[in-house]
FIDRENNU-641796 format. One record per residue (C-alpha): x, y, z negated; residue in three letters. Coordinates in steps of 0.001 Angstrom, whole numbers, always signed. Layout:
BEGIN
[[X,Y,Z],'ALA'];
...
***
This chain:
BEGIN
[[-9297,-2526,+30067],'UNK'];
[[-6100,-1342,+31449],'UNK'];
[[-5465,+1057,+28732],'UNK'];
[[-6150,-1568,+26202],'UNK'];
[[-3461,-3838,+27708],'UNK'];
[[-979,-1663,+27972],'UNK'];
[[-1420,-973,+24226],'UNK'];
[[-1224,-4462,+23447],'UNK'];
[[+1936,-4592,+25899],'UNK'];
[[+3753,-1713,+23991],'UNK'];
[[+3047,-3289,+20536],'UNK'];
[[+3846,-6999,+21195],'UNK'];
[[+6975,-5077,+22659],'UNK'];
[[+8396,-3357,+19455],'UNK'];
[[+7912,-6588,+17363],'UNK'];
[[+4391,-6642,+16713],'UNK'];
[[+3858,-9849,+16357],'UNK'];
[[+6937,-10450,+13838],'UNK'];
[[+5531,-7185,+12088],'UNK'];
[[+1754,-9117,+11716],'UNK'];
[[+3408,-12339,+10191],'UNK'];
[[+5578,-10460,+8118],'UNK'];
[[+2507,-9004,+6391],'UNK'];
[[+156,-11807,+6643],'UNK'];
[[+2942,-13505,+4910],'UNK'];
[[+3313,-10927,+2097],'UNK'];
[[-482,-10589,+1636],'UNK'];
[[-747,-14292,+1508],'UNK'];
[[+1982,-14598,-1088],'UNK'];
[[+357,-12425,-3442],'UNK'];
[[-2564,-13738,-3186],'UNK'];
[[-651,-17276,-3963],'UNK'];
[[+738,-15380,-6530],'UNK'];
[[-2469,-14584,-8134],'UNK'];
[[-4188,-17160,-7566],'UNK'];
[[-1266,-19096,-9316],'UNK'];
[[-1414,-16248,-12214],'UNK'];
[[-5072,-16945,-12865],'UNK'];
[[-5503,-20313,-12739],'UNK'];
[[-2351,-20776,-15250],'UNK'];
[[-3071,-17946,-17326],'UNK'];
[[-5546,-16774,-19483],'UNK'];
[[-8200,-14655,-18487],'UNK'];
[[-6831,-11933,-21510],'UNK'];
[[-3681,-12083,-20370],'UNK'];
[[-3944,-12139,-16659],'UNK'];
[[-6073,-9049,-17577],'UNK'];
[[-3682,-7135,-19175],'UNK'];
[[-766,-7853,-17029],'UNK'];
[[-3504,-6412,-14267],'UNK'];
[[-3761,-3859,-16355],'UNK'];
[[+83,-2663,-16236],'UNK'];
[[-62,-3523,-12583],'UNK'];
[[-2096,-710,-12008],'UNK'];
[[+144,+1518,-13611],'UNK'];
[[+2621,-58,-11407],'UNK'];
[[+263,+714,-8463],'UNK'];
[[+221,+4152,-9272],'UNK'];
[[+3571,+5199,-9960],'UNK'];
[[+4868,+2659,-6553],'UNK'];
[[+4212,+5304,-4306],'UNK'];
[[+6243,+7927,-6220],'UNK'];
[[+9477,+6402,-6030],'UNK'];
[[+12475,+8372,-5503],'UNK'];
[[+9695,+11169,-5043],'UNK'];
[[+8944,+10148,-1451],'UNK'];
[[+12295,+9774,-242],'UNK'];
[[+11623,+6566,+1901],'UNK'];
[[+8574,+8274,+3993],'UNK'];
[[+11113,+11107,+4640],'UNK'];
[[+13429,+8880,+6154],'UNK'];
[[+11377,+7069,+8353],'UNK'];
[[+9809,+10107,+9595],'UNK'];
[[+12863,+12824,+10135],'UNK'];
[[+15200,+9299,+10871],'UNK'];
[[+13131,+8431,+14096],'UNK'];
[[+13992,+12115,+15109],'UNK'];
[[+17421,+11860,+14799],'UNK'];
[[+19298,+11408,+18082],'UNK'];
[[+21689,+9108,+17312],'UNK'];
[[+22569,+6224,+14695],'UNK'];
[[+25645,+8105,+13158],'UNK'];
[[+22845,+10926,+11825],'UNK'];
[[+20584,+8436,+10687],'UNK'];
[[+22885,+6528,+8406],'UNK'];
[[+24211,+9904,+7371],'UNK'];
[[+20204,+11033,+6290],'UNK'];
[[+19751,+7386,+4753],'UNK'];
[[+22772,+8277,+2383],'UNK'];
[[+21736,+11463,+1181],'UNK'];
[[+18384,+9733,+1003],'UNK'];
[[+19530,+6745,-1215],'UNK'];
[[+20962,+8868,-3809],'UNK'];
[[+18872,+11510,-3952],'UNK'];
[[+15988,+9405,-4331],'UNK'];
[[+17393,+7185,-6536],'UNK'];
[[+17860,+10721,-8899],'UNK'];
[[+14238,+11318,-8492],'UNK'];
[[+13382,+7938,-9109],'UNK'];
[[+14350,+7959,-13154],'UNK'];
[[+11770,+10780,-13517],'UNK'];
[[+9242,+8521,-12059],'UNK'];
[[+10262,+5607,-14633],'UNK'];
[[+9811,+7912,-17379],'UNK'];
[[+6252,+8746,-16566],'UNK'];
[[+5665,+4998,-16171],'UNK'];
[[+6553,+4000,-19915],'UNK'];
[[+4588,+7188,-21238],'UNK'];
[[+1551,+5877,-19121],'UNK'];
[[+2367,+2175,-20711],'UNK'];
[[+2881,+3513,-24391],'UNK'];
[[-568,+4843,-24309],'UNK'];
[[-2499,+1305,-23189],'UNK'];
[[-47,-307,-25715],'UNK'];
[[-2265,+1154,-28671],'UNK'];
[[-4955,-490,-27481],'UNK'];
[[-3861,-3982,-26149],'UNK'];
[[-1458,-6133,-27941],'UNK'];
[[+1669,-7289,-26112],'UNK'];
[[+1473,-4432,-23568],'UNK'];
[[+5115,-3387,-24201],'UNK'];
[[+6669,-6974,-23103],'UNK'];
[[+4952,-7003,-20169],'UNK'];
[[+5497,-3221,-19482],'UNK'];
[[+9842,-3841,-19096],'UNK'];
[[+9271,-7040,-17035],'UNK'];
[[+7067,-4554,-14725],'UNK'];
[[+8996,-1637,-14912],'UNK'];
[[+12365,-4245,-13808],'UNK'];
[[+9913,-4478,-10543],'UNK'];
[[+9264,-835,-10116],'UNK'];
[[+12999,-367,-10024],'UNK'];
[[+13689,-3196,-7797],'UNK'];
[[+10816,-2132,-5062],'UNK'];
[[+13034,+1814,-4648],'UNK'];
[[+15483,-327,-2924],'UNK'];
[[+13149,-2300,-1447],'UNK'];
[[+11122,+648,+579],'UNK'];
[[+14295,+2326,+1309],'UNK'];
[[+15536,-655,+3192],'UNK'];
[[+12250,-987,+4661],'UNK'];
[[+12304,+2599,+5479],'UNK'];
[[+15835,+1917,+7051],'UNK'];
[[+15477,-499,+9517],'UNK'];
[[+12208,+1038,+10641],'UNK'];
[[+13993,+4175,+11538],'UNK'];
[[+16477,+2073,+13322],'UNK'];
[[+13784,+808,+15556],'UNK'];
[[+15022,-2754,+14126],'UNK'];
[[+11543,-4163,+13353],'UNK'];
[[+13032,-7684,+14013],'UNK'];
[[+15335,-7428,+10935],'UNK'];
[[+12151,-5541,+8510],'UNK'];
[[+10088,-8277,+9335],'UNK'];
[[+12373,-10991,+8579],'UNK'];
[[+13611,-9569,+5376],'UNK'];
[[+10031,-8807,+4037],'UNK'];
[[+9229,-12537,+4660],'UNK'];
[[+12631,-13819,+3063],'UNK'];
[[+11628,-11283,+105],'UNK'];
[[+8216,-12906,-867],'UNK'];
[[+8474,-16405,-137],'UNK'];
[[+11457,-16170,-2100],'UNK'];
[[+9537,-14084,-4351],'UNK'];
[[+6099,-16417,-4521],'UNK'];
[[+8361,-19513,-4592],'UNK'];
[[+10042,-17992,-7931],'UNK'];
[[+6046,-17118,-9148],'UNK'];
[[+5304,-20840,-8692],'UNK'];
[[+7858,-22633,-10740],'UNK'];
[[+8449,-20449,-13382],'UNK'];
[[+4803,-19861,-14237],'UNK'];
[[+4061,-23448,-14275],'UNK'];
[[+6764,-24406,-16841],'UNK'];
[[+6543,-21094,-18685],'UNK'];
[[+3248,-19445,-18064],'UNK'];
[[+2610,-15604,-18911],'UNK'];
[[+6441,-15112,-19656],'UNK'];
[[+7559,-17428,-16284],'UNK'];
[[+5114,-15520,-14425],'UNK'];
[[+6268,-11890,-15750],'UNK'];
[[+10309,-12871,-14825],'UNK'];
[[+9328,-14270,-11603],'UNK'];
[[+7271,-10950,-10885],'UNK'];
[[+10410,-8752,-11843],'UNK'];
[[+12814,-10658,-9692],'UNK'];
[[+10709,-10480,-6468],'UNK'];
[[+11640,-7201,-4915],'UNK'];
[[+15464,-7318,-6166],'UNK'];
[[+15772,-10386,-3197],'UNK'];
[[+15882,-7455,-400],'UNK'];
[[+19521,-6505,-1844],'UNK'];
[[+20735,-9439,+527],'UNK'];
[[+19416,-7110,+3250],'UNK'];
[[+21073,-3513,+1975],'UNK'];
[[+23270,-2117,+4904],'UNK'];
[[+26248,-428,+3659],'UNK'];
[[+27134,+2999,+5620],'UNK'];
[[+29810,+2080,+8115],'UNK'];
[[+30513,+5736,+8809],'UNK'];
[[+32061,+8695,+7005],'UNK'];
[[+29835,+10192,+4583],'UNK'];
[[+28957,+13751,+5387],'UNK'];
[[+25840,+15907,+4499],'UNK'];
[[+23041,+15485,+7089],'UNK'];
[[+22161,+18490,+9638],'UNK'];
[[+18346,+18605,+8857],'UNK'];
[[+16137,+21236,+6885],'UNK'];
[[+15872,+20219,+3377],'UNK'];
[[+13067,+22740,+2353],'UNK'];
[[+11076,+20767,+5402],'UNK'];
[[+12169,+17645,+4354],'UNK'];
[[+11442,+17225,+886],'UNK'];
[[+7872,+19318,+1750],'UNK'];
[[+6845,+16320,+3884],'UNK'];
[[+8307,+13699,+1731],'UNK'];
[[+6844,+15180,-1504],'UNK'];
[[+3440,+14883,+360],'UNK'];
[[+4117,+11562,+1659],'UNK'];
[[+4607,+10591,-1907],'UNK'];
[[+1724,+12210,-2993],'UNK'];
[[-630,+11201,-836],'UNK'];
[[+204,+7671,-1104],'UNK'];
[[+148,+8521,-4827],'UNK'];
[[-3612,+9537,-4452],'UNK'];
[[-4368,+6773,-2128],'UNK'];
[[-3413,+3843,-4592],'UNK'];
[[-4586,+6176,-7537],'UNK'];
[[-8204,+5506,-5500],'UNK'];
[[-7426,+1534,-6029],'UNK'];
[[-6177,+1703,-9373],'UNK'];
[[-8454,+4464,-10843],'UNK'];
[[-11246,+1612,-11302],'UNK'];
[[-8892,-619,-12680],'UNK'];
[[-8220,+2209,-15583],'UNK'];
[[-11763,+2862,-16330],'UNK'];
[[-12571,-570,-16454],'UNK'];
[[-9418,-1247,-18742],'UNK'];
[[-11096,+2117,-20911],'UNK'];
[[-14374,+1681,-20968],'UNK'];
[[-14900,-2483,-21014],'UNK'];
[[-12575,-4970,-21771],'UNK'];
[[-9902,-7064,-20314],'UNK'];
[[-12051,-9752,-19275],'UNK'];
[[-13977,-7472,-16959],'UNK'];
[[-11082,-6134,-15594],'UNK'];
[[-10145,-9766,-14699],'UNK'];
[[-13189,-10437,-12889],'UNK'];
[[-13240,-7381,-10880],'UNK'];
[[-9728,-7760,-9642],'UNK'];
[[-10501,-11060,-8337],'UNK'];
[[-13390,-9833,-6817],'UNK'];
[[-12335,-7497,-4796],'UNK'];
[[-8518,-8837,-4037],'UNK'];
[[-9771,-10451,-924],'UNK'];
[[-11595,-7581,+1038],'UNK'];
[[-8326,-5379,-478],'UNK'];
[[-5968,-8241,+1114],'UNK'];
[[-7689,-7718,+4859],'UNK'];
[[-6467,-3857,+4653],'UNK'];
[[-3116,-5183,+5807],'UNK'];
[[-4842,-5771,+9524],'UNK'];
[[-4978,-1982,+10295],'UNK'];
[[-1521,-1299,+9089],'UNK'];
[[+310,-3475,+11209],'UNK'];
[[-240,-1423,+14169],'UNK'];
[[+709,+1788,+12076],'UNK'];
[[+3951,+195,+10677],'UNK'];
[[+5070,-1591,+14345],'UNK'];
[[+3656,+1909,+16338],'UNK'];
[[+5045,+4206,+13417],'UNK'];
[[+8793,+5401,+15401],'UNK'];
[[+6522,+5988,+18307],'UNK'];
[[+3431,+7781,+17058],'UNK'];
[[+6220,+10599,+15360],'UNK'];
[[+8135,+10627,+18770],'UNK'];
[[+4598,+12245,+20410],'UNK'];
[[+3480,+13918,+17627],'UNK'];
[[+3004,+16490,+20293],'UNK'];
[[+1578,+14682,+23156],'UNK'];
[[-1944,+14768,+23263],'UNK'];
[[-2630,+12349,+26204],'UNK'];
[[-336,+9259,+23699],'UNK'];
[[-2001,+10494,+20783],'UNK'];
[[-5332,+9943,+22558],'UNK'];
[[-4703,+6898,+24131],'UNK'];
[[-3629,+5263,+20821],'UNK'];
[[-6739,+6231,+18854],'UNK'];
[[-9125,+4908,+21867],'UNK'];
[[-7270,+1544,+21989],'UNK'];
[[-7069,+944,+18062],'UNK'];
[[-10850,+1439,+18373],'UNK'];
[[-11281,-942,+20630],'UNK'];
[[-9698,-4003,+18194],'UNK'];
[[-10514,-2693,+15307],'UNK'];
[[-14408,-1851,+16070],'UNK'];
[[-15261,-5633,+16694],'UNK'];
[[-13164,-6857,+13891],'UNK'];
[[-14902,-5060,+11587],'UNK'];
[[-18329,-5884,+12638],'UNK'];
[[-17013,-9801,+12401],'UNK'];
[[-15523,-8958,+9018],'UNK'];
[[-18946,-7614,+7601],'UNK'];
[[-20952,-11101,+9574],'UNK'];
[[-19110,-13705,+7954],'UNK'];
[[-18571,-11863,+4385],'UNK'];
[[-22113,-11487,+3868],'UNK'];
[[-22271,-15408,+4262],'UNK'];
[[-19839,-16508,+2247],'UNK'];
[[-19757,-13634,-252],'UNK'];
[[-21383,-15623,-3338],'UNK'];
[[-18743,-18803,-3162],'UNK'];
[[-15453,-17312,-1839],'UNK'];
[[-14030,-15988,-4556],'UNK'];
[[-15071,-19069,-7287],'UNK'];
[[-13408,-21456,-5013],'UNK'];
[[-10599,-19961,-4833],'UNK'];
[[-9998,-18770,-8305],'UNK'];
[[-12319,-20872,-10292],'UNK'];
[[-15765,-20524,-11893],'UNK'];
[[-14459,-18027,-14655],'UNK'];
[[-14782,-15804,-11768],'UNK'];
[[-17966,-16468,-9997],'UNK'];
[[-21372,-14184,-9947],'UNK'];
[[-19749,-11374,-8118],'UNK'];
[[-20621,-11918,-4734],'UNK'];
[[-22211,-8880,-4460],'UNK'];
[[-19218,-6656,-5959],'UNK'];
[[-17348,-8737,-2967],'UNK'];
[[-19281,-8087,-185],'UNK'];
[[-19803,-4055,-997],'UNK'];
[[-16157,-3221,-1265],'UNK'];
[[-15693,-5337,+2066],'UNK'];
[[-17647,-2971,+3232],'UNK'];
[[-16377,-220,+1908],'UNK'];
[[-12810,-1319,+3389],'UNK'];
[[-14531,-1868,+6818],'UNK'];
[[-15009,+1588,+7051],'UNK'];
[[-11282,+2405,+5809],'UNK'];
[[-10137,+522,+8543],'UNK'];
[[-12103,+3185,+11353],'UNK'];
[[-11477,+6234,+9376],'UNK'];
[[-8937,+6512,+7027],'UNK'];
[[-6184,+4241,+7600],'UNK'];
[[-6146,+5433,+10867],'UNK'];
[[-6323,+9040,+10690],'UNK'];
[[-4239,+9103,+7627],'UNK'];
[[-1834,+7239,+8780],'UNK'];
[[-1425,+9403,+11980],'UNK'];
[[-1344,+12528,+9821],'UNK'];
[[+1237,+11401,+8337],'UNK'];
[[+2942,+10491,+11988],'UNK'];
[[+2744,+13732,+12893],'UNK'];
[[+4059,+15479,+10200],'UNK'];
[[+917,+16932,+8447],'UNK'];
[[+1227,+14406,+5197],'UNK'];
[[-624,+17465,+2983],'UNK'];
[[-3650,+17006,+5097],'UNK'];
[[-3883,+13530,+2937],'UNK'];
[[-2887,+14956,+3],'UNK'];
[[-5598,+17236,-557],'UNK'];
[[-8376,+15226,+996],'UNK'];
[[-7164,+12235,-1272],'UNK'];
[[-7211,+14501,-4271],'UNK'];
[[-11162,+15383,-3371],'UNK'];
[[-11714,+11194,-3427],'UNK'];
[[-9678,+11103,-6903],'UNK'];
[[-12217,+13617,-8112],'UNK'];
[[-15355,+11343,-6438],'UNK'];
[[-14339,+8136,-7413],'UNK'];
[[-13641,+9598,-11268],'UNK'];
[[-17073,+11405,-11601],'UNK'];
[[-18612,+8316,-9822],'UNK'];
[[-16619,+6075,-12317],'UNK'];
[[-17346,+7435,-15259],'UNK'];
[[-21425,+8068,-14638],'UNK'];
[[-21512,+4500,-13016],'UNK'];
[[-19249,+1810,-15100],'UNK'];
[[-21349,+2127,-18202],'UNK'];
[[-24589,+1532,-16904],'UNK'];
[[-23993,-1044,-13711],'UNK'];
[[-20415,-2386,-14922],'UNK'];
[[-18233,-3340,-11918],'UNK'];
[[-20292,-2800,-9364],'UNK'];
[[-20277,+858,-10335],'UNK'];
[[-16464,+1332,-9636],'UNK'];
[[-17080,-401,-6333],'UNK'];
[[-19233,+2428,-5345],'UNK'];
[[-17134,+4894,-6763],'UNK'];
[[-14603,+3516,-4111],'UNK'];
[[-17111,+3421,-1462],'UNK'];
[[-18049,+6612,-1537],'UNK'];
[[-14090,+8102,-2016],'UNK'];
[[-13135,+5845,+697],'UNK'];
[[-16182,+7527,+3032],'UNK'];
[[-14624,+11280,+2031],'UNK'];
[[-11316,+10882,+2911],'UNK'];
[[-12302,+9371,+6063],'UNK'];
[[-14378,+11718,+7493],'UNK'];
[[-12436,+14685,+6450],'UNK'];
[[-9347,+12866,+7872],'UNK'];
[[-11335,+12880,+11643],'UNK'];
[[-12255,+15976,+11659],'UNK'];
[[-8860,+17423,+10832],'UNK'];
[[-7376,+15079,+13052],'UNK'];
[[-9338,+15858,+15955],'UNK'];
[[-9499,+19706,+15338],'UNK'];
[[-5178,+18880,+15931],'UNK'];
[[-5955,+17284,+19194],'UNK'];
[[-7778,+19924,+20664],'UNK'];
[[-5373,+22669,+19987],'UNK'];
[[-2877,+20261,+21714],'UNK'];
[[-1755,+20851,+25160],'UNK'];
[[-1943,+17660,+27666],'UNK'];
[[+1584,+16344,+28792],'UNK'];
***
């Protein structure tokens, strides 16, 4: 009990709590946002603007080819705040270099759903104003995060998407699909009122490039791969169904995917900390004990009261278009459950620690899973069969993740 105070201690004192409404307050504004989206729009066309959103999903975590995961994690090693505003320079730019690369791969990936689906290509620039918008918005996230400032990356993720959802609400009401698709676009650029220009001379950071851009090329990938696992059904269901399916399958599963968030908190408020001890196996222990301890019983809650309210949840909240799902609801919940004791946190301490290509390659074995999986599955038992496609990649990862994890641990000496 002890132990588990302490932990609680140590997070409430870097912000936690700021950190948790910060992303209950972005999770809740895009669900707002959808919710809004859905009821105001069309099924067809809230199903192909899901549909570039998943290309959006995939290319997100390739901006500026992993430059703001390098920050964060060779920032919290630098000594002093002179070198860190130095790295975030080079960073910026860089990335921002890498970054029109990534664009270009998004409107090839757009091009090709735009033979199948008519007005693809106007929502395509709206999203890809968005893509843009959210490089500057992780590298400012990335930024204040290295600074240890989680006070000021709280407050300017909140500012961002109540902004944001606020802009979502009016314009889609008086201008539906188009009002919806500006507001979307604007969002991230609000986090510009939060850019910190470098105070100090610019010089070239003192930090091993090769080393650097390895970890932040993994970073990028395995985030790649990760959000490739939760847009992967969306493309198959785009391919091999129609746009109405691929409406009622985002809806169904949006609210076990917005619950991930819980599990991340800790990561993104304990981040600075877990890469300070990459090397101390007694921290590194005590963390993983602790997050068991909350997250264990969460989960088990999370599974008790989903099964009861899995066949009406998502109808009253997004209307009877979207009812008779309850199942797909309840078996990515889940699914997610057990994402929350395996993978998000042994991925996410990977990546603490400076072994990010541990992720990549187990991720790439889910890609392969959830694809086969897919792809036997989705014709036969429709959107149930990418749920178990996800299931199944989500139970991979995890329990690869562990074991490499723990095999780190014990060739760890104690501190």
């Amino acid at each position: 009990m002890k132990s588990l105070i302490e932990f609680i201690r140590q997070f409430l004192s870097n912000q936690g709590l700021l950190v948790f409404l910060s992303s209950i307050i972005s999770k809740l504004s895009m669900l707002f946002a959808a919710v809004i989206a859905s009821n105001l729009i069309s099924p067809e066309e809230y199903g192909r603007i899901a549909l570039i959103l998943s290309v959006f999903t995939i290319c997100f975590p390739l901006l500026g080819m992993g430059s703001s995961q390098g920050l964060l994690r060779f920032g919290v090693l630098e000594k002093n705040k002179i070198s860190k505003q130095q790295l975030s320079d080079y960073v910026f730019w860089k990335g921002f270099v890498n970054n029109i690369f990534i664009s270009l791969i998004y409107i090839i990936v757009c091009i090709f759903y735009a033979w199948k689906y008519d007005g693809i290509l106007l929502i395509s620039i709206f999203i890809g104003i968005r893509l843009t918008g959210y490089y500057f918005f992780n590298h400012i996230q990335a930024y204040y995060r290295m600074m240890d400032d989680n006070r000021t990356y709280s407050i300017m993720n909140i500012f961002t998407n109540l902004a944001g959802v606020a802009l979502v609400a009016v314009l889609t009401y008086f201008f539906e699909m188009i009002g919806y698709l500006i507001s979307m676009a604007v969002m991230p650029w609000f986090c510009l009122f939060y850019f910190k220009k470098n105070p100090f001379p610019v010089s070239k950071p003192k930090i091993d490039f090769r080393k650097f851009w390895h970890y932040s090329i993994h970073a990028s990938l395995t985030y790649f791969f990760s959000d490739l696992l939760f847009s992967m059904d969306y493309l198959l269901i785009g391919l091999m169904l129609n746009e109405t399916s691929l409406a009622l399958y985002k809806n169904a599963v949006m609210l076990p995917l917005s619950l991930s968030f819980l599990p991340l908190i800790f990561m993104q408020t304990d981040y600075p900390k877990i890469a300070k001890n990459y090397e101390n196996k007694t921290y590194l222990k005590f963390y993983i004990i602790n997050y068991y301890k909350i997250f264990i019983p969460i989960g088990i809650l999370t599974l008790i009261v989903g099964f009861f309210i899995k066949d009406w949840i998502v109808p009253f909240i997004f209307g009877e278009n979207y009812a008779g799902n309850g199942w797909v609801f309840f078996t990515i919940l889940a699914a997610l459950v057990g994402n929350m004791w395996m993978r998000n946190l042994y991925g996410n301490m990977s990546s603490a620690i400076g072994k990010a290509h541990w992720n990549t390659y187990t991720s790439v074995g889910a890609l392969i899973i959830i694809l086969l999986l897919g792809v036997l599955l989705i014709p036969s038992y429709g959107i149930m069969g990418a749920v178990i496609g996800m299931g199944a990649a989500f139970t991979f990862t995890g329990i690869i993740g562990m074991i490499l994890f723990h095999n780190y641990l014990r060739n760890l000496k104690h501190e």
